[in-house]
C-alpha positions, 0 to 999 in steps of 0.5 A, a space after each residue: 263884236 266886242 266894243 271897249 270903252 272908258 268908263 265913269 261908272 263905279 259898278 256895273 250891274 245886274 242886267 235882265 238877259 245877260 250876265 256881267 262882271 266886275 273887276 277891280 285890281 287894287 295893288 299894295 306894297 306886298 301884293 296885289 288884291 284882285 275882286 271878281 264879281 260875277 252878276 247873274 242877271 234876271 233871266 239866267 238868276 232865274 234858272 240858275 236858282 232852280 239849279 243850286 237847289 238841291 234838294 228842291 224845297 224852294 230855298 236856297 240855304 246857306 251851304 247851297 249857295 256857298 256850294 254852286 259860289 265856290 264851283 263858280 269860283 274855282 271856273 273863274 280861277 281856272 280861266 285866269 292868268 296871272 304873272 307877276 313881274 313874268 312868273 306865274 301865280 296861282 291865284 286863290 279865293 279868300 272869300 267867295 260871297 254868294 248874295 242871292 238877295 232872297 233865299 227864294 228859288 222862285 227870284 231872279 238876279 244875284 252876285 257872288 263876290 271873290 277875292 284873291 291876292 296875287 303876292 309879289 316876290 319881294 315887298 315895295 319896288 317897281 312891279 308888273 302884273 298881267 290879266 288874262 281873263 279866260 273864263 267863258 261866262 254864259 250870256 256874257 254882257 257887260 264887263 268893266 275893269 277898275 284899276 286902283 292906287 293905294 297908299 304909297 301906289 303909283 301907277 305907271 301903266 294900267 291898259 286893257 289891249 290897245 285901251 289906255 285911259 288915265 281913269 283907269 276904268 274901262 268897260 267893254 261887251 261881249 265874250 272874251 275880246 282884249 281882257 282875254 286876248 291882251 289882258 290888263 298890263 299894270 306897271 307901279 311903283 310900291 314907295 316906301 309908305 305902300 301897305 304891307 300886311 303881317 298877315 302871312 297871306 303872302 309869305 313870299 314877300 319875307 322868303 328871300 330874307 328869311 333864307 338869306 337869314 338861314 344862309 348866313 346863319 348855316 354858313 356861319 355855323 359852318 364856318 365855326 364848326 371848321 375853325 373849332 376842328 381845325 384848333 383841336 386837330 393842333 391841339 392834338 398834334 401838339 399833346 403827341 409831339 410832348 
């Protein structure tokens, strides 16, 4: 049974038995910044840790724990459903952040952070992002969802299934339930002062002017190239008739 609740909280955090996770949608003038935490709780930590050491010394090194954080990152992808505005983005991690706290296989809780930017098809402007959130993690507990506005941000709507709440923060327990049937229905606005980032992360956002840029600038060439061709086809008649 799955319980939704609003929520005051900022995180939820590490429990003993079961494993919880965090989200948090941020949207900016040209995209829209999506945080996923996974936290592992003490019980499951614990077996997991035996499991990404690989070559079993007892330590976690580095490249052990980024190795089993990006093959989490890549479920937690796969069972995401973004649309922006009613078209699909295939969501990416720029950062997948695996905190074990302690390298020791022999310890229990930790987190892996990722983040991703879901880009919108033109800059600033009314938009509307869907989340649907598909992915099966074991021992599920608790999950809280944070909708935040940035500068130049206003949120029109941001629920969770049928929860609406004017925090925007919601929090419910269990597998699956409204984040993954109905999913978070965000509706903003992006005025004129909303963040833009030059950073190329969402090139999208400039595409349609540089191809109209383009498009004018082939059919202006194409437009020269006929009127040169036309003059020098009367330029030859001209010299024939003399």
């Amino acid at each position: 049974m799955v319980a939704i609740t609003s929520s005051a909280l900022a995180h939820v955090a590490p429990s003993v038995d079961d494993n919880n996770r965090y989200l948090k949608v941020t949207p900016f003038g040209d995209r829209v910044r999506i945080a996923y935490t996974v936290f592992f709780g003490e019980v499951p930590g614990a077996s997991e840790r035996r499991t990404i050491d690989a070559n079993r010394d007892g330590q976690i090194t580095d490249a052990e724990a980024h190795a089993f954080g990006t093959k989490i990152a890549d479920q937690v992808a796969a069972g995401l459903d973004v649309t922006v505005d009613d078209a699909g983005v295939a969501l990416a991690w720029s950062t997948v952040d695996v905190g074990m706290g302690t390298p020791q296989v022999a310890a229990g809780s930790f987190s892996i952070d990722l983040v991703g930017y879901a880009c919108l098809a033109s800059p600033r402007g009314a938009h509307r992002l869907v989340v649907k959130d598909r992915f099966r993690l074991p021992h599920p507990g608790e999950t809280e969802v944070k909708v935040e506005d940035g500068p130049g941000i206003t949120i029109h709507k941001a629920r969770v299934g049928p929860a609406d709440d004017p925090t925007h923060d919601y929090r419910f327990a269990g597998p699956g339930g409204p984040l993954s049937d109905d999913g978070l229905e965000l509706a903003f606005d992006a005025g004129p002062h909303a963040t833009v980032t030059q950073d190329g992360a969402c090139r999208g956002t400039t595409r349609g002017v540089s191809h109209a840029f383009w498009w004018g600038m082939l059919i202006g060439a194409t437009a020269l190239i006929g009127l040169v061709t036309l003059f020098t086809i009367l330029a030859l008649r001209r010299n024939r008739r003399r």
